[in-house]
C-alpha positions in Angstrom: -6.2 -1.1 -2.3 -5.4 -2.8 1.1 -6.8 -6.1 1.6 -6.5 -8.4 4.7 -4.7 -11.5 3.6 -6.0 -13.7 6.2 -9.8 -12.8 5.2 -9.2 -11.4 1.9 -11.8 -8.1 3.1 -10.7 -4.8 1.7 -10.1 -2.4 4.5 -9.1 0.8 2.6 -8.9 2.3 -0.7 -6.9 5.4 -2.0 -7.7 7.3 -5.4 -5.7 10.0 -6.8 -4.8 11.6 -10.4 -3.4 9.9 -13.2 -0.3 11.5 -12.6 0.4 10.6 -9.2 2.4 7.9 -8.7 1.3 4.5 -7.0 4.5 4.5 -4.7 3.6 7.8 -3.0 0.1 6.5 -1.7 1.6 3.5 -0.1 1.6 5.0 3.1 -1.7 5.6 3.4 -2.8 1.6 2.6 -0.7 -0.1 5.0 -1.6 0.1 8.1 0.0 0.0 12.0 -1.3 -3.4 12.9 0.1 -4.5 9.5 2.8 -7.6 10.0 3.8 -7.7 6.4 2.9 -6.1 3.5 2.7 -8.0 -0.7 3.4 -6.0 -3.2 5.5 -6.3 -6.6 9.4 -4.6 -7.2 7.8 -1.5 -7.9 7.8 -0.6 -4.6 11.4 -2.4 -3.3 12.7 -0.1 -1.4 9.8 1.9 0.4 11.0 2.0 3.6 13.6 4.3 2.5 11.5 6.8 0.7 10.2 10.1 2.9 
């Protein structure tokens, strides 16, 4: 889920299988006008992923 942290309003949602792994949707939650992104050190390292 992508939320806007200065209003808290959920601006997009991504579903997928069980066995699809949380890292791989990333892409589609954060967005261009994004200026920083919270997550937790699952995803460290997500800029170098394809």
């Amino acid at each position: 889920m992508g939320v806007d942290a200065a209003g808290g309003l959920v601006h997009g949602v991504e579903t997928s299988a069980a066995n699809v792994s949380d890292i791989s949707q990333t892409y589609a939650l954060v967005r261009e006008d994004d200026r920083f992104c919270y997550a937790d050190s699952g995803y460290t390292g997500i800029a170098k992923r394809p």
